[in-house]
C-alpha positions as a Python dict, from the first residue, in 0.01 Angstrom:
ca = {
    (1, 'X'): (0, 0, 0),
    (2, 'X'): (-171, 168, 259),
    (3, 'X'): (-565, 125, 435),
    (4, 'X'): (-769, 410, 472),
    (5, 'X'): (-1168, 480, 573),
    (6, 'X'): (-1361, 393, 265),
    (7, 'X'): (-1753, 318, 180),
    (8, 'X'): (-1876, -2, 40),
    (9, 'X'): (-1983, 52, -318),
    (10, 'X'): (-2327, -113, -286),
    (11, 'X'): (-2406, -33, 32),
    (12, 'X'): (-2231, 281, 200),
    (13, 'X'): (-2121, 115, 556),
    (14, 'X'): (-1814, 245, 600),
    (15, 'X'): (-1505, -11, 579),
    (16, 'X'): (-1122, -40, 527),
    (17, 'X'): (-975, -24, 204),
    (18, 'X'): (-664, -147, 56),
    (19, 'X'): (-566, 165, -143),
    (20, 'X'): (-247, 100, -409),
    (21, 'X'): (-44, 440, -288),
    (22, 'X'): (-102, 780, -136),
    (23, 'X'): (-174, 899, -478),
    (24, 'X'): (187, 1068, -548),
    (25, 'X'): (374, 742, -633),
    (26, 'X'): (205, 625, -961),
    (27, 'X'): (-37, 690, -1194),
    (28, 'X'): (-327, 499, -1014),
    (29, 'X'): (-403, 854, -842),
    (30, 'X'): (-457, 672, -518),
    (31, 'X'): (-775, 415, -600),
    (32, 'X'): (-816, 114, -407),
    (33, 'X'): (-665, -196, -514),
    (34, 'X'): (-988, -412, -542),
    (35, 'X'): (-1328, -278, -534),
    (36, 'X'): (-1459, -139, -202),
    (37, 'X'): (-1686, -417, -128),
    (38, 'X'): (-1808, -515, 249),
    (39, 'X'): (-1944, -813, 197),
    (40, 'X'): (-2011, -1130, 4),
    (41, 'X'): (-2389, -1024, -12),
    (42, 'X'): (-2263, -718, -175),
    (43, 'X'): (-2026, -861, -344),
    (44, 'X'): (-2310, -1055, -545),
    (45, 'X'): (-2497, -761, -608),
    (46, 'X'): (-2204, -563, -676),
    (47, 'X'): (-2181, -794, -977),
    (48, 'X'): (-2490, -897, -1129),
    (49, 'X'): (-2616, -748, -1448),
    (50, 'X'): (-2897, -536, -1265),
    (51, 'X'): (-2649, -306, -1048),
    (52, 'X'): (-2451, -235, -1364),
    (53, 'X'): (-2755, -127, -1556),
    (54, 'X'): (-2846, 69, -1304),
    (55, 'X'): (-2483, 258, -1204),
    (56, 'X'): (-2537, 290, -1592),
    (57, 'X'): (-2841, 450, -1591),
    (58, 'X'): (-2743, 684, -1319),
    (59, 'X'): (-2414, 779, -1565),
    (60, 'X'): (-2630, 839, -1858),
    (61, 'X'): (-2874, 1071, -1636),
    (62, 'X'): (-2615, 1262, -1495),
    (63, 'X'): (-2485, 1367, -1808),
    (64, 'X'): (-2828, 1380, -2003),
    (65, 'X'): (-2873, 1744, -2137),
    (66, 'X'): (-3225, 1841, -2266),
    (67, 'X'): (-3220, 1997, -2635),
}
């Protein structure tokens, strides 16, 4: 495992993160171990039902294509 310069999910401030390998040693293509989180306030957010509906939202507009 190794740390690198990451961004917290919910807010952007920039943080450590725990990252599973360099990317080369498995098939986890170097993500981060847990999710990149900064604090317990965002941590809360992170997981309540009104982030996820948004992140979804923002999924379903970035692949929206007008007929």
């Amino acid at each position: 495992m190794s740390k690198e310069k990451g961004y917290c999910d919910v807010c952007s401030t920039e943080i450590e993160v725990t990252m599973c390998c360099s990317g080369h040693e498995c098939g986890c293509m170097g993500l981060p171990t847990e999710p990149p989180i900064c604090s317990e306030k965002c941590y809360d957010i992170f997981m309540s039902e009104e982030y996820r509906k948004e992140k979804e939202a923002e999924k379903s507009i970035a692949f929206f294509i007008p007929k």
